[in-house]
C-alpha positions in Angstrom: 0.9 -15.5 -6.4 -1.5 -12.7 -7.1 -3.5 -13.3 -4.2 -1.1 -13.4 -1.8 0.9 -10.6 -3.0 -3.1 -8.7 -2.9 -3.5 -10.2 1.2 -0.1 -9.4 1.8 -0.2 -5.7 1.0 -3.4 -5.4 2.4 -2.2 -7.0 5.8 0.9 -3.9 5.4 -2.0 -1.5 5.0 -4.7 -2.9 7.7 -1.6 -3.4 10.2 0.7 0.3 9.5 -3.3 2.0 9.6 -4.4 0.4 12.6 -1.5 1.4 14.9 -1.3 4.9 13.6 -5.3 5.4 14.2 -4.6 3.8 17.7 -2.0 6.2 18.8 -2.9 9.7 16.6 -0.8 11.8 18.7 2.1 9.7 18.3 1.0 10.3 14.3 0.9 13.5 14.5 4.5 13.3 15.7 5.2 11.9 13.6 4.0 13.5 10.1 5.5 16.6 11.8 9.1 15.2 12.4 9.2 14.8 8.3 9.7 18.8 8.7 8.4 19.1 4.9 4.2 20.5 5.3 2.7 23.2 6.7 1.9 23.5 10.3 -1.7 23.7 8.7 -1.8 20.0 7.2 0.6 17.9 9.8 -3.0 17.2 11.1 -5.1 16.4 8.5 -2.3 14.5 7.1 -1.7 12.6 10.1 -5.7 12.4 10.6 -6.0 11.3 7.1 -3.2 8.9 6.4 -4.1 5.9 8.8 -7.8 6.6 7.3 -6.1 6.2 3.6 -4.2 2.9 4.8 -6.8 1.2 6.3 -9.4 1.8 3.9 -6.9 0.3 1.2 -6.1 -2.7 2.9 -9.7 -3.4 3.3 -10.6 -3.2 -0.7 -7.2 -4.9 -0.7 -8.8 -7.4 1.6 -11.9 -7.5 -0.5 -10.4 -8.1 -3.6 -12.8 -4.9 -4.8 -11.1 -2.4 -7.5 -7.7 -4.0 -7.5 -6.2 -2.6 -10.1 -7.2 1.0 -9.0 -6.3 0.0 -4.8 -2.9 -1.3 -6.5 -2.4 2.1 -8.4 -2.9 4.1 -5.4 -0.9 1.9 -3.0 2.2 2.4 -5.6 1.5 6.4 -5.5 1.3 6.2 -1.9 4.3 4.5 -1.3 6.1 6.5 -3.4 5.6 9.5 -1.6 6.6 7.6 1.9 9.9 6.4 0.7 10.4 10.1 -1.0 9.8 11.0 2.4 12.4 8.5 4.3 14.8 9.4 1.6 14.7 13.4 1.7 14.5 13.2 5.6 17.6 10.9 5.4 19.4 13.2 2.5 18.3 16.7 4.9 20.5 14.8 7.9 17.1 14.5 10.3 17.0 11.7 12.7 13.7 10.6 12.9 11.9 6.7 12.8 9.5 7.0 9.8 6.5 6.0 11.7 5.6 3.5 9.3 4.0 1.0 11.6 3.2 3.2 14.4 5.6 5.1 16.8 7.6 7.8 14.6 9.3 11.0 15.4 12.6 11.9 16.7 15.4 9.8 17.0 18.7 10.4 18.5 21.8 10.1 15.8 22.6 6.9 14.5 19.3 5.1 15.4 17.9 5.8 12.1 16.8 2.9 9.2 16.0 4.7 6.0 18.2 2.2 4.4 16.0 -1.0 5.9 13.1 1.4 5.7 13.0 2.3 1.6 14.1 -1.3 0.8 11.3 -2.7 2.9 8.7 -0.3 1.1 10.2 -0.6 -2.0 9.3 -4.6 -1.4 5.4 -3.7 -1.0 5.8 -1.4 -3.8 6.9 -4.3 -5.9 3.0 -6.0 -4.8 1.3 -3.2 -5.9 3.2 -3.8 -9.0 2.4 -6.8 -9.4 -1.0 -6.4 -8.3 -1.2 -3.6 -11.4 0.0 -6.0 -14.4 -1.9 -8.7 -13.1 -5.1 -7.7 -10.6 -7.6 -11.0 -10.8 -7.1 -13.3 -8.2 -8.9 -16.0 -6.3 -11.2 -15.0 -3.7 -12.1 -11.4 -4.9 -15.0 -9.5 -4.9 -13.8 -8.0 -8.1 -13.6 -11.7 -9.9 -16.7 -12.4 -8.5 -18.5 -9.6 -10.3 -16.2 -10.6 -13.8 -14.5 -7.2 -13.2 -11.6 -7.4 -15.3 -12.7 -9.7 -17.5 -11.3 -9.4 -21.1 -9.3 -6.2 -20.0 -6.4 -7.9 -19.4 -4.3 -8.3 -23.4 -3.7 -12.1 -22.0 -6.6 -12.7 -21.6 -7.8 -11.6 -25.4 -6.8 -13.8 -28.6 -8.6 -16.9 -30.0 -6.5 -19.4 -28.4 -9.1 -19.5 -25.7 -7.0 -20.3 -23.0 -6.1 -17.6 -20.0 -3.3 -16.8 -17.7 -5.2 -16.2 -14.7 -4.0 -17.0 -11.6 -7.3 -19.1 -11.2 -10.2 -20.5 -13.4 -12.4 -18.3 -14.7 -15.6 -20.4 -12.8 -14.1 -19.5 -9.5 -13.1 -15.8 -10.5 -16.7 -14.9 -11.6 -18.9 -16.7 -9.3 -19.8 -19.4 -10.5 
């Protein structure tokens, strides 16, 4: 479960990235339609963003830092749905961008219901991905990041609840 709840949010993060750095001004038009920064920081935001996504999805990817990538994907999503739900509460009509495309919106196309429970969903990941962040096929097992960190892990009954053995999880 853990590592497929890692490679699915890191396919949300590789995927929502790549189409916003393929289009920037589009991005831009996005970040902008929120109406909540400065004129000053719709660009860097919309610069930076896409950068933030697809950097997460590849330690996501990776398996490398988990715990931390998982942290930070929560915090991040949080901000995006408070985003979706104050343009939603202020009466704007805008498509949240999410996965590329964004910006206005005439009246009554909007989502933010669809939108916040879909992004609540990946925020449930990076949940899980926080309680429990070794899984197979990580670059974090591989390196026995983790090990013994996790209170499951620690007692003298010797056994684990992993979501693999610990061989596989450190290399070996």
């Amino acid at each position: 479960m853990g590592t497929l709840a890692r490679l699915g949010l890191a396919a949300v993060w590789l995927v929502s990235g790549g189409l916003k750095i393929a289009d920037p001004g589009q991005t831009y038009i996005a970040v902008q339609a929120y109406e909540v920064l400065p004129h000053a920081l719709v660009r860097p935001v919309a610069t930076g963003l896409p950068l933030l996504e697809l950097v997460l999805g590849l330690l996501l990817l990776a398996g490398l830092a988990t715990r931390w990538v998982a942290g930070a994907s929560l915090l991040l999503l949080a901000v995006l749905v408070a985003g979706i739900a104050q343009s939603w509460a202020r009466g704007l009509s805008i498509d949240c961008g999410c996965f590329g495309g964004g910006g206005r919106v005439n009246a009554g196309q909007t989502e933010y219901p669809q939108e916040i429970l879909r992004d609540t969903g990946f925020a449930l990941l990076a949940v899980w991905l926080l309680a429990r962040p070794r899984t197979w096929f990580s670059v974090d097992g591989w390196l026995g990041w983790g090990k013994g960190s996790d209170s499951r892990d620690s007692g003298n009954s010797g056994e684990t609840s992993d979501d693999y053995p610990k061989g596989i999880a450190e290399g070996n």
